[in-house]
Residue, then its C-alpha position, 0 to 999 in steps of 0.5 A: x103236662x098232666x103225665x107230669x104233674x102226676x107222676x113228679x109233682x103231685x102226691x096223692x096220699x089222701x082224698x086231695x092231691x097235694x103237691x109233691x116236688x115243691x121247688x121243681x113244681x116252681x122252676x118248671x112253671x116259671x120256665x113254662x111261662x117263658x115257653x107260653x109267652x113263645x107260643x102265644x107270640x108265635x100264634x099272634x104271627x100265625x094268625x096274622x099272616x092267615x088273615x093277610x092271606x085272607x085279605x089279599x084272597x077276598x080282595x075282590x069279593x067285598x061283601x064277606x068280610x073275612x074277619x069275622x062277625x065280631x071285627x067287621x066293623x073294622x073291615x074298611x072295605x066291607x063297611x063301604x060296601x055295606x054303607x053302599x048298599x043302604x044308601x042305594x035301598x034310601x034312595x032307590x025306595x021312595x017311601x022308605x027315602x021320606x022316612x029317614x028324610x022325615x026322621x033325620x029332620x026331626x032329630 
């Protein structure tokens, strides 16, 4: 793309580039957008089956969630884990299971 735009689309006669071929600038970037419209569906498919690859791989293991920091609160089974996990430290702790007790009784 920048081969492109300096050697067909831009002119570079002054201090700032300006914008040669006008019409084929434009033709080529509407047909351009079709071909990122392509390649952006096409990623979304990629990275979909990477992560039911992922999934079927860490099925076992559930406490990694394999999608990330950010979308882990939608991973079911590491949320059942997790879950799980603090309500063994709640009632396997017997101060620390008075406190919440205490607190929820309050709210």
């Amino acid at each position: 793309m920048s081969l492109l735009s300096e050697f067909v689309f831009l002119q570079n006669f002054g201090r700032t580039p300006s914008l040669n071929n006008r019409r084929i600038y434009f033709i080529f970037n509407y047909f351009n957008f079709f071909f990122d419209c392509f390649l952006g569906i096409l990623s979304c498919v990629i990275r979909v089956s990477k992560s039911l690859l992922a999934s079927l791989l860490f099925m076992g293991r559930l406490d990694y969630s394999f999608m990330g920091r950010n979308l882990e609160r939608l991973d079911q089974g590491y949320a059942t884990y997790v879950t799980f996990i603090h309500m063994e430290i709640i009632h396997g702790h017997p101060i620390l299971g008075k406190k919440f007790f205490f607190v929820s009784f309050i709210n």
